[in-house]
C-alpha positions as CSV (number, residue, x, y, z in Angstrom):
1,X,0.0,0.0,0.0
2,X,1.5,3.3,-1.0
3,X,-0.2,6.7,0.2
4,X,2.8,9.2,0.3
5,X,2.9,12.0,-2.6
6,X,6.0,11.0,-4.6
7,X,7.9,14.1,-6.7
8,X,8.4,11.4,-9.6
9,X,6.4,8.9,-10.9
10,X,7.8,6.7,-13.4
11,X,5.8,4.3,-15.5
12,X,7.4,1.1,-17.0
13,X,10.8,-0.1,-15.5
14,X,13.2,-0.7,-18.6
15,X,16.4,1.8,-19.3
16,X,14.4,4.7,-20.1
17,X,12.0,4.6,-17.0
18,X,15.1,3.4,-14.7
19,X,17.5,6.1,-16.4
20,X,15.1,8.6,-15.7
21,X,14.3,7.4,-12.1
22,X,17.9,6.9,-11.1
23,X,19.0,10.7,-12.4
24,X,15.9,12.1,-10.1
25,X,16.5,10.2,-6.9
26,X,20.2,11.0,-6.8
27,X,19.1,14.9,-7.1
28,X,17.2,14.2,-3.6
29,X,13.5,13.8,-5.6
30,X,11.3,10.9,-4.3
31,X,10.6,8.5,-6.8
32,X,8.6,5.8,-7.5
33,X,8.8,3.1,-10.6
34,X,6.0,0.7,-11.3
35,X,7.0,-1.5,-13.5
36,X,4.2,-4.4,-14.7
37,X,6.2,-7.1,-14.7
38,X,7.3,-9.6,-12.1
39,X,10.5,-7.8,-12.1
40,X,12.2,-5.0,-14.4
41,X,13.2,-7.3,-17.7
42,X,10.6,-9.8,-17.3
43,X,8.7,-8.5,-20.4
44,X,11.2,-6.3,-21.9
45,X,13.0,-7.9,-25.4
46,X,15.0,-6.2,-27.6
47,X,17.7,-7.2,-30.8
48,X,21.1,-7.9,-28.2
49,X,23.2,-4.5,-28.4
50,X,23.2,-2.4,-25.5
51,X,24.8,1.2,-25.9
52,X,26.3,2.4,-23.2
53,X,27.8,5.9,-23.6
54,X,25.0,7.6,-21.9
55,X,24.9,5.1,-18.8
56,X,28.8,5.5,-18.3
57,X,27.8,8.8,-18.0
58,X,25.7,8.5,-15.0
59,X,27.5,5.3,-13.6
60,X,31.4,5.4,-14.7
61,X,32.3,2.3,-13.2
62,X,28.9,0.3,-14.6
63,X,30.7,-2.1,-16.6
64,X,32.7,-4.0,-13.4
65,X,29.1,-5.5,-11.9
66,X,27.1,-5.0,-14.5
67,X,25.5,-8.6,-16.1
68,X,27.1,-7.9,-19.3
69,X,27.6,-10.4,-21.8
70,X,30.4,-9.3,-24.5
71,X,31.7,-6.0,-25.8
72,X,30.7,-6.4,-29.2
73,X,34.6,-6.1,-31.5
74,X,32.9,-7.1,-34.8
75,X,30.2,-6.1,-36.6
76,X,28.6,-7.0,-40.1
77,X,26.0,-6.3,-42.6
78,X,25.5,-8.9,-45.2
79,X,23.0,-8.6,-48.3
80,X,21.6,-12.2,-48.0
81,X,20.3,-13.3,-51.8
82,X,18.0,-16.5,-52.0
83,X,21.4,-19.1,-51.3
84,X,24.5,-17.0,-50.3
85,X,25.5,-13.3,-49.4
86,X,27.8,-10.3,-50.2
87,X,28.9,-8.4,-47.0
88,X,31.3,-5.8,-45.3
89,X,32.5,-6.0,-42.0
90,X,35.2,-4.4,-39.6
91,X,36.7,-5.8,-36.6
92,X,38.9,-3.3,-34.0
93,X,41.1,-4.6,-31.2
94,X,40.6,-1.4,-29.9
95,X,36.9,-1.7,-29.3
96,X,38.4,-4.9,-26.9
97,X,39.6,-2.0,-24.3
98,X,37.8,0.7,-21.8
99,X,35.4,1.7,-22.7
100,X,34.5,-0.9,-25.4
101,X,33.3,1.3,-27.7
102,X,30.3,1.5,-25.6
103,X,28.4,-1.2,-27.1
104,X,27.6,-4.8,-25.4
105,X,25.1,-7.7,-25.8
106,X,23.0,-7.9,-22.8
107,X,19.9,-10.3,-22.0
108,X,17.6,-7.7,-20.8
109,X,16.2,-10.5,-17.8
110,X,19.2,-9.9,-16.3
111,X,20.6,-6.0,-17.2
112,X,17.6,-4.8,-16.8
113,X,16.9,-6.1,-13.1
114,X,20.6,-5.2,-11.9
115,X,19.9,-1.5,-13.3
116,X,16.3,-1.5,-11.6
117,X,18.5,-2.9,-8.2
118,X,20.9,-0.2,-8.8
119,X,18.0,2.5,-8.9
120,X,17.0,1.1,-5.6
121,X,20.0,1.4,-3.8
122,X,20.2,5.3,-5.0
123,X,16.6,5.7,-3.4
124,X,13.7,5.3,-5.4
125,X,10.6,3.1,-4.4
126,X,10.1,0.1,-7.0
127,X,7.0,-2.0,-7.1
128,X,6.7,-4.5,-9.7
129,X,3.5,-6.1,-10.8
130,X,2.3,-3.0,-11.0
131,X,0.1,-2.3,-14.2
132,X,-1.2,1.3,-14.4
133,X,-4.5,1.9,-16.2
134,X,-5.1,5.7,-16.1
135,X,-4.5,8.9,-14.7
136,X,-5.7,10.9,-11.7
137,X,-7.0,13.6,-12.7
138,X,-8.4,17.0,-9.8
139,X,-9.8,19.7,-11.9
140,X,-8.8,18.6,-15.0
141,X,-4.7,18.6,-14.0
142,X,-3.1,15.1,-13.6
143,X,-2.3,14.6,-9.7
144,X,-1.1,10.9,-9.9
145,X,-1.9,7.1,-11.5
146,X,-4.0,4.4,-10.9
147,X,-2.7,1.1,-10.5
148,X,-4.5,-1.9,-10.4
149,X,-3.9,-3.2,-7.3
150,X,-6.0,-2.4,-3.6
151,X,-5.7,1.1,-2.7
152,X,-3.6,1.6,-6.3
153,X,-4.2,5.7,-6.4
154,X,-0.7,7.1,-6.3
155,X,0.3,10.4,-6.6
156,X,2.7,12.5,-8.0
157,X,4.1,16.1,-9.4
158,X,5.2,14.4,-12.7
159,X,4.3,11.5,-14.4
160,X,7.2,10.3,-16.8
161,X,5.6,7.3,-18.9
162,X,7.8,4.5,-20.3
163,X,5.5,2.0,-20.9
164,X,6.7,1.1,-24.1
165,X,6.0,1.6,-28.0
166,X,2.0,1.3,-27.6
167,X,1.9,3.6,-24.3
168,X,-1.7,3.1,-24.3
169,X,-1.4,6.0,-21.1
170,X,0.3,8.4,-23.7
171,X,-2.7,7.8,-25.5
172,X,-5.3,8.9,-22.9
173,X,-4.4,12.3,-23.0
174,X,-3.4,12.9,-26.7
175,X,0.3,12.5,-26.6
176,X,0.6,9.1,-28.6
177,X,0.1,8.8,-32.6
178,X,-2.0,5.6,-33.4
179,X,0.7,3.1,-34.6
180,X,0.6,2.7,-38.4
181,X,1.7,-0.4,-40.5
182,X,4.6,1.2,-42.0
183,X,6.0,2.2,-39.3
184,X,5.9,-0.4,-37.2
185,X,8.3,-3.4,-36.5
186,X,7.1,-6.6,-35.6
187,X,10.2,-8.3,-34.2
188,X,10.2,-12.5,-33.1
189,X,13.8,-13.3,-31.6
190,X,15.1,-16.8,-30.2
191,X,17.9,-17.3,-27.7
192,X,20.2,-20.3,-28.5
193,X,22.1,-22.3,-26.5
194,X,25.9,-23.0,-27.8
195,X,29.1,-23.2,-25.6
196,X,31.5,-20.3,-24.6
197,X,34.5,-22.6,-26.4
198,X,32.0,-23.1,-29.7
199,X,30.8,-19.5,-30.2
200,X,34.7,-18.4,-29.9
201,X,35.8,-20.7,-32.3
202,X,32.5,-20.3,-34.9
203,X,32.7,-16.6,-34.8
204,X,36.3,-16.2,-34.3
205,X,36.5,-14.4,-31.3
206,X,39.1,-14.2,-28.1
207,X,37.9,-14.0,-24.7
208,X,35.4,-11.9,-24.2
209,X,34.9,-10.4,-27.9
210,X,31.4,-10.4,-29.5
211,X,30.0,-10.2,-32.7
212,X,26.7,-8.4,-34.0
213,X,25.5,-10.0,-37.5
214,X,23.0,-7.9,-39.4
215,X,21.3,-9.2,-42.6
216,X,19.4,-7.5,-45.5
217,X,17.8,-8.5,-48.7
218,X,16.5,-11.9,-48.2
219,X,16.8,-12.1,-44.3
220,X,13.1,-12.0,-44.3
221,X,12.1,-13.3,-47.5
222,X,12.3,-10.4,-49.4
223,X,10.2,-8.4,-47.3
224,X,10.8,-4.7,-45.8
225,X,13.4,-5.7,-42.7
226,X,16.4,-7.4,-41.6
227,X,17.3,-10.3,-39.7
228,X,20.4,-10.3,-36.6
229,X,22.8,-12.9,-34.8
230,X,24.4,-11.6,-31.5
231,X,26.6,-13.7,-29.4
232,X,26.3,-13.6,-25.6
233,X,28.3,-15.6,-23.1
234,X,27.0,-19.4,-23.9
235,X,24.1,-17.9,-26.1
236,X,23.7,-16.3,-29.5
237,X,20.4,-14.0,-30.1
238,X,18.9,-14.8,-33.2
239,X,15.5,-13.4,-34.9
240,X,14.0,-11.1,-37.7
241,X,12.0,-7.7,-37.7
242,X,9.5,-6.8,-40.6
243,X,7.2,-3.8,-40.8
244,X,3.8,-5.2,-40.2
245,X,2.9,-3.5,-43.5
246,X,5.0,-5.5,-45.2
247,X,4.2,-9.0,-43.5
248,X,1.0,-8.4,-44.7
249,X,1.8,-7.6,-47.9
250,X,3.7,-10.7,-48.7
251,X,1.7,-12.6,-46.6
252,X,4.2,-13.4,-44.7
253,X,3.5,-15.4,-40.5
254,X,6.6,-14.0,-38.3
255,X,7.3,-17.2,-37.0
256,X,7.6,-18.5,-40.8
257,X,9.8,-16.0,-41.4
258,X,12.7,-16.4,-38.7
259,X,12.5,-20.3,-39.3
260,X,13.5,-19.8,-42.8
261,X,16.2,-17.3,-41.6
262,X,17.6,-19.6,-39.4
263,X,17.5,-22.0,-42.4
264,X,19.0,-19.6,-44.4
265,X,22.5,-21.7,-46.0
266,X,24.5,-18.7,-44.8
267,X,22.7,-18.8,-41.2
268,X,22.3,-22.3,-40.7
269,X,25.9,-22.9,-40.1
270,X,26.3,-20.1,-37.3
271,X,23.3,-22.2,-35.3
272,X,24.1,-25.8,-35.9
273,X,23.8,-28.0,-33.0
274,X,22.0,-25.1,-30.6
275,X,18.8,-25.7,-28.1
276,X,16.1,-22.9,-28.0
277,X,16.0,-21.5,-24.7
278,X,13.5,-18.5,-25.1
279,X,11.5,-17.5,-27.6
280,X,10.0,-13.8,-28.0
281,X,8.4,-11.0,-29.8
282,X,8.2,-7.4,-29.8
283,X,6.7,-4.3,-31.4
284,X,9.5,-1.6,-32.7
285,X,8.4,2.3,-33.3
286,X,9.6,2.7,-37.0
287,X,8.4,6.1,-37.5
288,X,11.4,8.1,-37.0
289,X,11.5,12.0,-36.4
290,X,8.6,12.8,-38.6
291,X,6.2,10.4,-36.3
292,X,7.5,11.8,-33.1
293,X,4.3,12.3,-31.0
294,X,4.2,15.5,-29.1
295,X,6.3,14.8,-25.6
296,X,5.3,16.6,-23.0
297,X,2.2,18.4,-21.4
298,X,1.2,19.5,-18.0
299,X,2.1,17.2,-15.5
300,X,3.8,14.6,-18.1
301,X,6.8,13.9,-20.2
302,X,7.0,10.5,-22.2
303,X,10.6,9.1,-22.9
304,X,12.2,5.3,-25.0
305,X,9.6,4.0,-27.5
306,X,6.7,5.3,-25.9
307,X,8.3,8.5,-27.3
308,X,9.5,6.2,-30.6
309,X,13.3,7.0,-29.8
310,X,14.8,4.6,-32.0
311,X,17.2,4.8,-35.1
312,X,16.4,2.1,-37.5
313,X,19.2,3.0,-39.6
314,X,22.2,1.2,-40.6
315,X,23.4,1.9,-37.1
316,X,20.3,-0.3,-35.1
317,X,20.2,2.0,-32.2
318,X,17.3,2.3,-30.1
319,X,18.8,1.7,-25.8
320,X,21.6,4.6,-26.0
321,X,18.0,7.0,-27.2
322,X,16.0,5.4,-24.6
323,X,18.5,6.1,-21.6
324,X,19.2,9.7,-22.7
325,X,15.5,10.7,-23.0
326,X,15.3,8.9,-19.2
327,X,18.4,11.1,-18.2
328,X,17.3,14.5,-19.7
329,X,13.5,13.6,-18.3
330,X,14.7,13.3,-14.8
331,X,16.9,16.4,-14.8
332,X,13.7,18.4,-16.6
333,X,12.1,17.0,-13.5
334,X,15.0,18.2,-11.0
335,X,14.2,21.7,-12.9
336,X,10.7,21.8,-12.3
337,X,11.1,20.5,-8.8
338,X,13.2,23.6,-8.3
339,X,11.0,26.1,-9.4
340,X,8.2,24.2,-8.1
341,X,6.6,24.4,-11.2
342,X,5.4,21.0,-13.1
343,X,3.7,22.4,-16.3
344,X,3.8,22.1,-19.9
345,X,6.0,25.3,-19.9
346,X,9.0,24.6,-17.5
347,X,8.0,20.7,-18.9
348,X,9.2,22.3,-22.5
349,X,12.9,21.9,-21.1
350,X,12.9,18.2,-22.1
351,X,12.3,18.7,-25.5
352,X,14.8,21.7,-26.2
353,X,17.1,19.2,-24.3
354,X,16.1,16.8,-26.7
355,X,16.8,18.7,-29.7
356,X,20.5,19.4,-28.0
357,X,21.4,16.2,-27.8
358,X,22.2,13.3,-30.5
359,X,18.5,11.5,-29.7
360,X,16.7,14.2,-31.8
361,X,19.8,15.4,-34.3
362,X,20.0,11.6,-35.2
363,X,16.2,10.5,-35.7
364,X,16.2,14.1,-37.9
365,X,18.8,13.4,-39.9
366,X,17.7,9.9,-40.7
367,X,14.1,10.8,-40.9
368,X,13.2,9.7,-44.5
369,X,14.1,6.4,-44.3
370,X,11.4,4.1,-43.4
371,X,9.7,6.1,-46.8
372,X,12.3,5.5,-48.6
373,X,12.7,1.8,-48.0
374,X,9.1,1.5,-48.6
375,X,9.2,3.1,-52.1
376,X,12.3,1.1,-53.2
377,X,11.7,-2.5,-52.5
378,X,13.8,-3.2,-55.1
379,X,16.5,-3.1,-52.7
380,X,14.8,-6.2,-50.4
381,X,14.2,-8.4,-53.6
382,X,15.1,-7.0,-56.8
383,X,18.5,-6.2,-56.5
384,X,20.0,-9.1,-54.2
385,X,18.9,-11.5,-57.2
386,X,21.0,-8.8,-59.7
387,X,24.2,-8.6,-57.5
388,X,24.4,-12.4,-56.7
389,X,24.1,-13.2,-60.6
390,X,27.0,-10.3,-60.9
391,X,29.0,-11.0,-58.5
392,X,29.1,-14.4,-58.7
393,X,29.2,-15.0,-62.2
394,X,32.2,-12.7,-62.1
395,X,34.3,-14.7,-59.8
396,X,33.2,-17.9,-61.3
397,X,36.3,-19.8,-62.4
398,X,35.4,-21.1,-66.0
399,X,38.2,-20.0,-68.5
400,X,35.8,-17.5,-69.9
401,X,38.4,-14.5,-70.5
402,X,38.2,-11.8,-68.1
403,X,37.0,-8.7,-70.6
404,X,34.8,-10.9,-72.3
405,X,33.2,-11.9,-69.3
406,X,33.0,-8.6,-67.7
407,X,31.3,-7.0,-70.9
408,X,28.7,-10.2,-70.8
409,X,27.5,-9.5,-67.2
410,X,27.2,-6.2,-67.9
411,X,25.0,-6.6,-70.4
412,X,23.3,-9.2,-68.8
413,X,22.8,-6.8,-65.6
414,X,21.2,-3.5,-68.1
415,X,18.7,-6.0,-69.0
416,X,17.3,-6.3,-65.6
417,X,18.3,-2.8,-64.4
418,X,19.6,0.3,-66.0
419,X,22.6,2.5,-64.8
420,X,20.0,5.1,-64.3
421,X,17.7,2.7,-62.2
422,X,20.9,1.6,-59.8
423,X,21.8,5.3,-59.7
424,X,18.7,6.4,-58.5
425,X,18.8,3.9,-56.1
426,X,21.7,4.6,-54.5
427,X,21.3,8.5,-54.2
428,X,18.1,7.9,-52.2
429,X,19.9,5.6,-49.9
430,X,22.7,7.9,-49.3
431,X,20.8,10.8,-48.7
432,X,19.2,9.0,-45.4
433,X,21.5,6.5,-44.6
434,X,24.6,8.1,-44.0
């Protein structure tokens, strides 16, 4: 039972709610998290790269207790056609020292419930279980929550809600966008079993090295989205994300669609002889900075995917922008504590805050993306058919002379595309993806 006023009341317990919560308390606020689960990362799921740059901010020394799994030295991006790929990689010893280029697989279970323990320890009040259905509202201002649970009315100066992409709270009052199809992510995600000695020697890594594998083209069939392989300690995370506009339109199940990823001749190999240990799914804001629902209003500031903070670029970035919306949240909240003033106009801070930092500067720069994707899906089924008959025929070993063959292909590749078409192409992609 809870009947004290708290400063800060913090909705949903993952690394935006828990960022924000952990920045308030240590200013001297009283702050309570709710989180609906049975603890924080009991329902929380995401890809398998945490970045940390904003958390070493806030905790320097993180990375000693932390439940980390590996500091990710490798990454690639492959362009899976229908029986092989073409890819680019890079690999840095460097990204093997402090601070490990910030970036770490992590099963959320277990990081988010140390970072929910750590937030504790600083002060705040966490009560899991907790599901919040509305507001309380005296005179038409928002006082507090209610949570279903007996004597569940709990009050509060500021409401910061980070319940997740379909905050159906943000919703209530007007600051949430109904999700559309094209801009929404529908991600399933299996973690495999497969020894510490076996993922080192399959992946070729030392110690504590990981890897993060991201796949394009066909990774989902040909469909708008990608597919990913992460390697944790004695696990690899392994699944696909699709915009649900695009399931449908190739009528295409989810589940369907990571079996025949994992079945993929270039994936199979990376999963032989594994066990399924969980199995999950999750919805991913897509939108980018031209869905950004408005953030704040008397009372409230909304922060992670419930605010749709993530870059679905070439970069994958989404937990760096959900725990730097938490940390400028809670010191907006410090602010308003200060001047004893909790409304939309001192709330306003957060967003110019916003707009300072990388979370807004990156979503805007990378804003036409999804609509570009989705008017050139060439790129998902077309083109990996063109470049494997290229790029294979070239390299095949025949005793077809080199000119001649070159000048063939060619040919054989303005048939199916023009220079004009592949030029066009590529000018749209490089104007949003890098």
């Amino acid at each position: 039972m809870v009947e004290e006023k708290f400063d800060v009341i913090v909705v949903g317990g993952g690394p935006a709610g828990l960022s924000a919560a952990f920045v308030a308390v240590k200013a001297g606020l009283s702050v309570i998290v709710l989180e609906r689960g049975d603890y924080s990362g009991a329902k929380n799921v995401f890809g398998g790269i945490f970045f940390t740059n904003v958390l070493s901010e806030m905790m320097p020394d993180f990375f000693k207790d932390a439940p980390l799994e590996r500091n990710v030295t490798k990454r690639r991006w492959s362009l899976l056609t229908s029986d092989g790929e073409i890819s680019g990689e890079y690999k840095f010893n460097k990204f093997n020292k402090e601070p490990f280029n910030n970036s770490f697989t992590v099963l959320r279970a277990k990081f988010d419930k140390w970072f929910s323990e750590k937030v504790e320890q600083a002060g705040a009040m966490l009560i899991t279980g907790a599901v919040v259905d509305d507001f309380i509202f005296d005179n038409g201002k928002i006082k507090g929550v209610k949570v279903r649970m007996d004597d569940g009315e709990i009050y509060g100066d500021v409401v910061i809600l980070a319940d997740g992409v379909n905050s159906l709270l943000a919703k209530k009052i007007g600051l949430h966008k109904e999700l559309q199809k094209e801009d929404t992510i529908v991600s399933v995600k299996e973690i495999l079993s497969l020894s510490k000695e076996k993922i080192e020697e399959r992946f070729g890594l030392n110690g504590n090295e990981g890897v993060a594998f991201e796949y394009f083209g066909y990774a989902v069939k040909g469909a708008i989205g990608s597919g990913f392989i992460y390697t944790n300690k004695d696990t690899i995370s392994v699944g696909v994300g699709v915009t649900i506009k695009s399931l449908l339109e190739h009528k295409i199940n989810p589940n369907d669609a990571l079996e025949a990823f994992k079945n993929h001749p270039v994936i199979l190999p990376l999963i032989r002889g594994t066990e399924q240990k969980e199995y999950s799914a999750h919805l991913i804001p897509d939108g980018g900075y031209n869905k950004i629902s408005k953030l704040y209003t008397d009372n409230i500031m909304v922060v992670g995917d419930a605010a749709g903070f993530v870059n679905a670029s070439l970069f994958h970035e989404g937990t760096n922008l959900a725990v730097m919306s938490g940390k400028l949240a809670g010191e907006t909240a410090i602010e308003a504590k200060n001047k004893g003033d909790f409304s939309a106009k001192i709330l306003s801070l957060y967003e110019e805050k916003l707009k300072n930092s990388f979370v807004l500067k990156d979503l805007k720069q990378f804003r036409k993306l999804g609509k570009t994707l989705e008017k050139n899906p060439q790129i998902f089924n077309k083109y990996p058919i063109i470049l494997e008959e290229f790029v294979s025929g070239l390299f095949t070993v025949d005793g077809e002379p080199k000119w001649q063959k070159e000048k063939r292909l060619f040919f054989e590749l303005m048939k199916k595309e023009s220079i004009f078409g592949f030029i066009k192409t590529a000018i749209n992609l490089r104007r949003v993806i890098l």
